[in-house]
C-alpha positions as CSV (number, residue, x, y, z in Angstrom):
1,X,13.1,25.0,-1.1
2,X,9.7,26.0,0.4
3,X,8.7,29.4,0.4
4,X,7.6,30.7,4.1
5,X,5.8,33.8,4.1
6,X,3.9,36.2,7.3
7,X,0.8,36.9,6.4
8,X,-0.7,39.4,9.2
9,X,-1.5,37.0,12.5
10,X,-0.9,34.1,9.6
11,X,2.4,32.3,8.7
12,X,2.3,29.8,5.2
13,X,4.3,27.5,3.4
14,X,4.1,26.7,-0.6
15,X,6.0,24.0,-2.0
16,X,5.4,22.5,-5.1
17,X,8.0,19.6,-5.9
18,X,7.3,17.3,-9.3
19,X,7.9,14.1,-9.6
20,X,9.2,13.7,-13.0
21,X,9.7,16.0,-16.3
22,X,6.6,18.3,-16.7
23,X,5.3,19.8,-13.2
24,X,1.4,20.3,-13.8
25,X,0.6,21.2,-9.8
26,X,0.7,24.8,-9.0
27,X,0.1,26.1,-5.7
28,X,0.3,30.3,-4.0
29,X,-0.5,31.7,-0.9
30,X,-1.3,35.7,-1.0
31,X,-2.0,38.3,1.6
32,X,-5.9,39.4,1.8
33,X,-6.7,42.2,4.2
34,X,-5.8,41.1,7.3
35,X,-6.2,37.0,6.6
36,X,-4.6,34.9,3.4
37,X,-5.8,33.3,0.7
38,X,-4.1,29.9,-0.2
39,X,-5.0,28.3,-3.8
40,X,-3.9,25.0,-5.6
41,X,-4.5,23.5,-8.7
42,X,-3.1,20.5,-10.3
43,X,-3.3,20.5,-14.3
44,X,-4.6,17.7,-16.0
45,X,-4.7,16.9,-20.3
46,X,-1.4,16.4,-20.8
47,X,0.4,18.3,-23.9
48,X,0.9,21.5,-22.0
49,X,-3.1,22.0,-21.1
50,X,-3.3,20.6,-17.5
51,X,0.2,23.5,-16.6
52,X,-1.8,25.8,-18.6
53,X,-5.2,25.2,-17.2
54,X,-3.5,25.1,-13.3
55,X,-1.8,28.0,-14.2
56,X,-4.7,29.6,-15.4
57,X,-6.9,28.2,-11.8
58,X,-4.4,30.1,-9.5
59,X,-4.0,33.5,-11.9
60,X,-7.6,33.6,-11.5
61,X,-7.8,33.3,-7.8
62,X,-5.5,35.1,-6.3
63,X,-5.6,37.9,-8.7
64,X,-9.4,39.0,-8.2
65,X,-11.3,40.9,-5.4
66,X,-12.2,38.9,-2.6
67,X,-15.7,36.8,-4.0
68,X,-18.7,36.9,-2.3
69,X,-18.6,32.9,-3.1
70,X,-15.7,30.8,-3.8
71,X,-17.5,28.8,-5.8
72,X,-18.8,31.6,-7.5
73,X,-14.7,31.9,-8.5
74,X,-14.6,28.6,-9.5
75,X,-17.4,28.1,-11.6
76,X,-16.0,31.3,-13.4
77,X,-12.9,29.8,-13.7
78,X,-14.5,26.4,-15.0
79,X,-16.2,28.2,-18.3
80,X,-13.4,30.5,-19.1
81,X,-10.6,27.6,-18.9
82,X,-11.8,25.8,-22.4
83,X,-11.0,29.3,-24.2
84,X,-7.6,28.3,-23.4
85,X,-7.4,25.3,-25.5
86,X,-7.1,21.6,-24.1
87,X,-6.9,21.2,-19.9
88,X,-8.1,20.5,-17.3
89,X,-7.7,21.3,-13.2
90,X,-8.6,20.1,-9.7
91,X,-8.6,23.2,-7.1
92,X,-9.0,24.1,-4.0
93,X,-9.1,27.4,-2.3
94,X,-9.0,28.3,1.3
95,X,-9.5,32.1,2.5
96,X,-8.1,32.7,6.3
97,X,-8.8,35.3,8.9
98,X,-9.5,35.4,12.5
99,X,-13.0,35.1,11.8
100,X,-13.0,31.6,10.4
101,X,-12.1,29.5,7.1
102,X,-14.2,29.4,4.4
103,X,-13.2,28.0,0.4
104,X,-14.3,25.7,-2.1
105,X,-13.1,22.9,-4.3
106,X,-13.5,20.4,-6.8
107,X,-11.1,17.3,-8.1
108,X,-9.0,15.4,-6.2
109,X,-6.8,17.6,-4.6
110,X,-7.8,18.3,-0.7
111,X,-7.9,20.7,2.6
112,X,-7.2,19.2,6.3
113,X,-7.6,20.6,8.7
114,X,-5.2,19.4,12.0
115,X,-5.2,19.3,15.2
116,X,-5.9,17.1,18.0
117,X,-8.1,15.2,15.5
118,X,-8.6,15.5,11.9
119,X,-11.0,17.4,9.7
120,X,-11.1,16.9,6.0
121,X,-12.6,20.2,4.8
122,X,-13.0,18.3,1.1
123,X,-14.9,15.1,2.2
124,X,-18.4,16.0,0.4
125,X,-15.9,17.6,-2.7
126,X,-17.3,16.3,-6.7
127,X,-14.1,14.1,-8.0
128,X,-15.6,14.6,-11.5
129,X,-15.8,16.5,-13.7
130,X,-12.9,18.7,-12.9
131,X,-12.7,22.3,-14.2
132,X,-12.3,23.1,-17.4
133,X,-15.3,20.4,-18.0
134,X,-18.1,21.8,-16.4
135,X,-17.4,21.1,-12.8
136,X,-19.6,21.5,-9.2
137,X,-17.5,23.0,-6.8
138,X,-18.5,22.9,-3.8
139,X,-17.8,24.9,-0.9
140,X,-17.0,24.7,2.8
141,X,-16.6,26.4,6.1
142,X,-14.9,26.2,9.3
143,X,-13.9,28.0,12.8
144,X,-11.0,29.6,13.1
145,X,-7.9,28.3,12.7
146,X,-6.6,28.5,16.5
147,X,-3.9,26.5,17.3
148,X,-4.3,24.0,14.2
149,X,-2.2,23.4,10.8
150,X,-4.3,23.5,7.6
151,X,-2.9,21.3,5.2
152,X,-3.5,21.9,1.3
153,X,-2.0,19.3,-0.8
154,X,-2.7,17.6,-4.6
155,X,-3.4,14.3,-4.7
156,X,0.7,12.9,-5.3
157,X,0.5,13.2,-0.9
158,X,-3.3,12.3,-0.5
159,X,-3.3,9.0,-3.1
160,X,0.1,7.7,-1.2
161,X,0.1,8.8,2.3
162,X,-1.7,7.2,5.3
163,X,-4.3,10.0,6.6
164,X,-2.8,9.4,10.7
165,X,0.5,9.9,9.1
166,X,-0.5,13.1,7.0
167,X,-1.6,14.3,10.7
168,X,1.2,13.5,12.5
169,X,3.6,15.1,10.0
170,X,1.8,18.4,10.1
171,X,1.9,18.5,13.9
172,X,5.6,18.9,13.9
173,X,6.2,22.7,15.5
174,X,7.8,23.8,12.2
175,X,6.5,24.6,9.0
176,X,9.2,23.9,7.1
177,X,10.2,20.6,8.4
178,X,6.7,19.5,8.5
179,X,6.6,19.9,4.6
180,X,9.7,17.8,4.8
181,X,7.9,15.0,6.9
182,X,4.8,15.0,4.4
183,X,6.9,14.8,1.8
184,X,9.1,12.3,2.8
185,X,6.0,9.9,3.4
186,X,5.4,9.8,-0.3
187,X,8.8,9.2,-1.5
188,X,10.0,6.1,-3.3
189,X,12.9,3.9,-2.2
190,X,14.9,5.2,-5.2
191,X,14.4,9.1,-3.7
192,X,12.0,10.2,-6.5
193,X,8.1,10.4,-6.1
194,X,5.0,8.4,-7.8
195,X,3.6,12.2,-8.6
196,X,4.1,15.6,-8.2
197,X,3.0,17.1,-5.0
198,X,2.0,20.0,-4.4
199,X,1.7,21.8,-0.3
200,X,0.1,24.6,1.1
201,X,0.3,24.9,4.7
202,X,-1.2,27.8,7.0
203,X,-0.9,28.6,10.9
204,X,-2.3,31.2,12.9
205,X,1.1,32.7,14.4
């Protein structure tokens, strides 16, 4: 079930759901002043080393001060990760407050932003290489969140899922059962999923 958490004048969702065996997408959404921080990682390298290195990716963010650059955070993360043996990690990171959103990423995994229209936060994001392997993060900014859903998700909903559906899923009024509609627009005929997918969503309340 999907954890829903009030975060100041900010409600989130994390739901991380695999699709087979081995779950290598983490995902976390912690309380910052008087905003939120949402982070997610999915693990790649197989053997243990892509859970380890997401694991690793979303210790690392939501555990330290604030950054003065979120790329800063990632590029930290990107040289300590090969101390931890073999694995590799897309992230992104979002911080929320009333001023505004402002985060970073790098991989495959993405940040929409939805509303009347659609923002993808991620667009100008370096696929390769991913952290761990001497990645570019790059970082982004935005106005506040108002009356829009930002969506966080790996790329087991952005690979599979039609970008006007993604939108029109994360519309729905509840957070909950808008997790269910994303979801629900990757799943296979026989109820399972082509990949894990992980979900972080974020509302001003």
């Amino acid at each position: 079930m999907p954890a829903i958490e009030p975060v100041a004048t900010f409600a989130s969702l994390v739901q991380v759901t695999p699709a087979r065996g081995a779950d290598e997408d983490r995902a976390a959404a912690v309380a910052r002043g008087d905003g939120v921080v949402l982070a997610l990682a999915d693990g790649a390298g197989g053997t243990g080393g892509g859970a380890r290195a997401a694991d690793a990716v979303i210790a690392g963010l939501i555990a330290a001060p604030t950054p003065s650059s979120w790329t800063d955070a990632l590029a930290a993360l990107d040289a300590a990760l090969p101390r931890l043996g073999p694995g590799q990690a897309t992230a992104v990171v979002v911080e929320v407050t009333a001023a505004g959103l402002r985060g970073a990423s790098v991989g495959d995994s993405g940040a929409w932003l939805v509303g009347d229209d659609l923002v993808d936060l991620t667009a100008d994001q370096r696929r390769k290489p991913l952290l761990g392997a001497g990645a570019t993060p790059v970082a982004f900014t935005a106005g506040p969140l108002a009356d829009r859903t930002l969506v966080l998700a790996s790329d087991g909903l952005w690979k599979y899922a039609r970008p006007a559906d993604v939108a029109d899923a994360a519309r729905h009024p509840d957070l909950a059962a808008a997790a269910a509609a994303l979801l629900a627009l990757v799943r296979l005929p026989s109820g399972g999923l082509p990949d894990d997918v992980a979900l972080v969503l974020a509302r001003a309340r």
